[in-house]
C-alpha positions, 0 to 999 in steps of 0.5 A: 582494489579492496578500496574500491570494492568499499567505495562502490560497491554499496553505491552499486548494491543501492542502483540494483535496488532502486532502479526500475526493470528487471531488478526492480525486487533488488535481487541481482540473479532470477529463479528458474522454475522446477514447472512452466509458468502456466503451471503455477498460474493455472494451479493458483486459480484452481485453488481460488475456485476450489475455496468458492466451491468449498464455502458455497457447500459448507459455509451456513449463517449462524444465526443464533452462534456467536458473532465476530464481535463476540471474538474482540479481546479488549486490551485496555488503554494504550498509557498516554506516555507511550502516546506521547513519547511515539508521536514525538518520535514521529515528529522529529523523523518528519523534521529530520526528513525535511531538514536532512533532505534540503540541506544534507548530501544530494546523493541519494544514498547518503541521505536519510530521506529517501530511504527513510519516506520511501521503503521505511515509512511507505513500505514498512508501515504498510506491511505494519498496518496490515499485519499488526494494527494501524499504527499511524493512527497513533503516530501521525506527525501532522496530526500530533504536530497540529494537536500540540499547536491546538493545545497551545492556542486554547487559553487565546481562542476557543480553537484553532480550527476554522470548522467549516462545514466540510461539503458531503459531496466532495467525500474521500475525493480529495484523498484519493486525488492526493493519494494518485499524485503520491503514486505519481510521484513515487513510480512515475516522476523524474528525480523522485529518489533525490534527497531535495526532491522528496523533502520539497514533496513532504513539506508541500503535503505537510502544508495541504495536511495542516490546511485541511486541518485548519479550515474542517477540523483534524477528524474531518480532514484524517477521515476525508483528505490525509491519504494516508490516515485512510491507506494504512487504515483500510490495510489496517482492517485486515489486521489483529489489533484495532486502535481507537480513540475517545479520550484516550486511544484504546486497543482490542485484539480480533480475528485476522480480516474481521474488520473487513467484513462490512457493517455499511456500504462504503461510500463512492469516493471510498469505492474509489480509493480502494480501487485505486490502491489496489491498481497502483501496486498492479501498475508497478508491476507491469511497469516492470515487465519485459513486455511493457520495456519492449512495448515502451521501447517500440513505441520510442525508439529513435533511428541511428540508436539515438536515446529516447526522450525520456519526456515521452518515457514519462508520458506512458507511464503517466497514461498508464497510471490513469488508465490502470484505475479506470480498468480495474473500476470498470471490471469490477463495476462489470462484475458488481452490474453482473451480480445487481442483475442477478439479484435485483440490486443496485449497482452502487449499493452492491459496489460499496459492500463488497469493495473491502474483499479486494484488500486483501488482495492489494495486502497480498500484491503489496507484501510479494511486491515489496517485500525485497525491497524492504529487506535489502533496501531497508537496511539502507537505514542503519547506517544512514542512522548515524550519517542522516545527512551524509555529513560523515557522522557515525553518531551509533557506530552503525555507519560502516554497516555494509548491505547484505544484499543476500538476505532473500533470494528469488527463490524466497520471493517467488514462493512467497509471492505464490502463497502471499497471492493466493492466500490473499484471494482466498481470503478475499473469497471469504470475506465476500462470501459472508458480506453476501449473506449479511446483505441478501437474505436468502442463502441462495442469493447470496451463494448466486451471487459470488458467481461473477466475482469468483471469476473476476479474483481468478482471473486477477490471481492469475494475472498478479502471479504473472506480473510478479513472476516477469523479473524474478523467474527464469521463463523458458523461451 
C-alpha cells in the first residue's frame, strides 16, 4: 500500500487544489465558527462604518503640513546587472513554459506549466506587486524580449517599431478585453489546467503582445494593451516600493497605499479595468458557493440521473463573467450619480477620481481568496523544479518533494479572510476620504460625499466576507 499511497497521493492532493467547489481553497476539512455567521459579517460592516465615522470627526487637511510626497525615500538606481540578469530569467521562464507545455507530459501535475502560469506567476506576482513593489515592470519577458530584438536592429533601421499614432479613443479598452478573455480562460474554459493548453494560450498572447509593440510602440502598448503591465501595476499603487524608469530604472520607498491616492481622474477604459479586476475574483468566489452549484444544478439537471452537458455548465459561467462586471459598474456608477448629485459634479469626472479606493479591496479579496492556493499549490513548483517536463528528471534533487497539504488550515484562512477584507475596506475608506478633500474644496463637501460609498464598501465587506466564508466555515443548518 506505501507504493500506492507514493504514486496517488499527490495526484490526489493536486485534485483537491485545483478543482473548483467546496475545495476550491485546497483545504481538505472546513471550520466551524465559534459565532454564527452574521456575527462576523454584521461586526466587519460595523467596523468599515465606524472608520467613516472616526475620519468624518478627526480627519482635517493639512494645508500647510507636510504632503505624502515629502514622505518618498529615494533608493537609488536598480544596477543594470541586476536588470539584465532578472529579465533574462524571465525570458527563459516564458521559453520554458512554452517549450515544456507543448512538448512535456500531458499531465497536469507533471508539467511545470500550469502551475508555473497559473499560481506562481498570476498569483505570487500579484501578491508581490501589492505588497512589495511592481516587479513586472522590471522583469516583463515580452518587453525585455522585444527591447533586445530592438537593439539588435538599430545599426539596419532607425527602429523596429512601426510607431503608429495609437488612436486616444481606443485607451485601455484593449487590455481590458484581453484581461476579461484571461479571466475566461483561467475560471471559466474547458482543459484550462492542461499543460498544451495554457502554452498555446501563452504563446498567442506573446504573439498580440509583440504585435502591439511593433505597430504603436513598447510604451504605448505596456501603458494601453498588456493586461498585465496595468493589473500588477494598479496592485502595485498599493505597495511601498515604486519603480521607475528614464534611462535607468529607479526605485523610492513611500507609505503603504500612498500611490492610490489620485493625482488625476482615471480615464473611462481605466475605470473599466479596475472594476473589472475587482469583479473577476468576486466571480470566482461565487462561482464557488453552494448556492450557485445548486442553482447551476437546477437549472441543468437531466432526468434519470443522467449527467449535464457541461457545454451548458460552461455557458452559466460565461454569462456570469459578463454580467458580474457589469453589476458591479452599475453600482458604483449608482453610488458616483449619488454623490455627483450631491455635489453638483459629473458622474464621469467623480467616477475617474474615486475608482482607485476600490484596489484595495480586489488586493483584499485577492490575498483571502488565493492565499491557500499559493501555499499548498505552489509548492507544486519545487519538485517540478527539477522534473519541468515530466521527463523524470531530478535536475535539484527536489523531485521527491512530497506536498504538505497541512501547511494552512481553515482556521488560518478564515481569520485571515476576516482581517484581510476589512482592512482592505478601511483602507479603501481612507483613501477615498482624502481623494474627497483633494477634489472638493469645501470640507463639507467632501465628508457629504463619502456618504453614498460608505454604504456601498459595507455592503461590499459583508457580501465577499460571505462569499469567502461558503466553502471554508462550517455554517449551521
Amino acid at each position: 500500500m506505501r507504493w500506492l499511497a507514493r504514486s496517488f497521493g499527490p495526484g490526489l492532493i493536486a485534485w483537491l487544489t485545483f478543482s473548483r467547489g467546496a475545495c476550491a481553497h485546497a483545504l481538505a476539512q472546513r471550520y466551524d465558527l465559534p459565532l454564527p455567521l452574521g456575527l462576523f459579517l454584521a461586526g466587519a460592516g460595523a467596523v468599515v462604518a465606524v472608520s467613516f465615522v472616526i475620519l468624518a470627526l478627526f480627519w482635517r487637511r493639512k494645508r500647510n503640513g507636510p504632503a505624502y510626497s515629502d514622505y518618498v525615500i529615494a533608493l537609488g538606481d536598480v544596477p543594470t546587472s541586476i536588470t539584465t540578469v532578472c529579465q533574462f530569467v524571465a525570458v527563459c521562464a516564458l521559453a520554458l513554459i512554452i517549450v515544456a507545455g507543448l512538448f512535456g507530459h500531458p499531465s497536469t501535475f507533471k508539467n511545470i506549466a500550469p502551475v508555473g502560469v497559473w499560481v506562481i506567476w498570476w498569483v505570487g506576482l500579484s501578491f508581490v506587486s501589492a505588497f512589495v513593489g511592481n516587479l513586472w515592470a522590471l522583469i516583463n519577458p515580452w518587453s525585455a524580449t522585444f527591447g533586445f530584438f530592438q537593439l539588435l536592429s538599430r545599426p539596419w533601421t532607425r527602429q523596429l517599431s512601426l510607431q503608429w499614432p495609437y488612436p486616444a479613443w481606443l485607451g485601455s479598452w484593449p487590455a481590458c478585453a484581453l484581461f476579461l478573455v484571461f479571466a475566461w480562460l483561467e475560471l471559466i474554459a474547458p482543459g484550462r489546467d492542461v499543460p498544451r493548453n495554457v502554452a498555446i494560450a501563452v504563446t498567442i498572447y506573446s504573439g498580440i503582445t509583440w504585435t502591439g509593440f511593433v505597430l504603436f510602440g513598447r510604451e504605448v502598448w505596456l501603458k494601453s494593451g498588456e493586461a498585465f503591465s496595468i493589473a500588477f501595476d494598479l496592485f502595485s499603487r498599493f505597495a511601498p516600493l515604486h519603480l521607475s524608469k528614464n534611462k535607468r530604472w529607479h526605485c523610492t520607498l513611500r507609505p503603504y497605499a500612498a500611490g492610490l491616492l489620485p493625482e488625476d481622474a482615471l480615464s473611462h477604459s481605466m475605470i473599466a479595468f479596475t472594476l473589472l479586476m475587482l469583479a473577476t475574483v468576486t466571480i470566482d468566489g461565487i462561482m464557488e458557493t453552494p448556492l450557485w452549484a445548486a442553482g447551476v444544478d437546477q437549472l441543468v439537471a437531466k432526468p434519470g440521473g443522467v449527467d449535464p452537458d457541461p457545454v451548458i455548465y460552461m455557458l452559466l459561467g460565461s454569462a456570469l463573467l459578463v454580467v458580474g462586471p457589469l453589476v458591479l459598474a452599475g453600482l458604483y456608477l449608482g453610488v458616483v450619480a449619488v454623490m455627483a448629485r450631491m455635489t453638483g459634479s459629473r458622474v464621469a469626472t467623480l467616477a475617474g477620481w474615486f475608482v482607485l479606493s476600490l484596489v484595495p479591496i480586489a488586493i483584499a479579496y485577492h490575498l483571502s481568496h488565493y492565499f491557500s492556493l499559493f501555499m499548498v499549490a505552489g509548492q507544486f513548483i519545487i519538485p517540478l523544479a527539477s522534473d519541468p517536463f515530466g521527463y523524470g528528471w531530478d535536475l535539484f534533487g527536489t523531485t521527491l518533494y512530497r506536498i504538505d497539504i497541512g501547511i494552512v488550515d481553515a482556521k488560518l484562512i478564515w481569520y485571515l479572510a476576516v482581517s484581510a477584507l476589512v482592512t482592505g475596506h478601511v483602507i479603501a475608506v481612507w483613501v477615498g476620504h482624502v481623494t474627497a478633500f483633494v477634489v472638493f474644496n469645501d470640507a463639507g463637501t467632501a465628508r457629504r460625499s463619502q456618504f453614498p460609498m460608505v454604504i456601498l464598501m459595507v455592503g461590499y465587506t459583508m457580501l465577499s466576507l460571505w462569499i469567502i466564508a461558503q466553502p471554508i466555515v462550517e455554517l449551521s443548518k
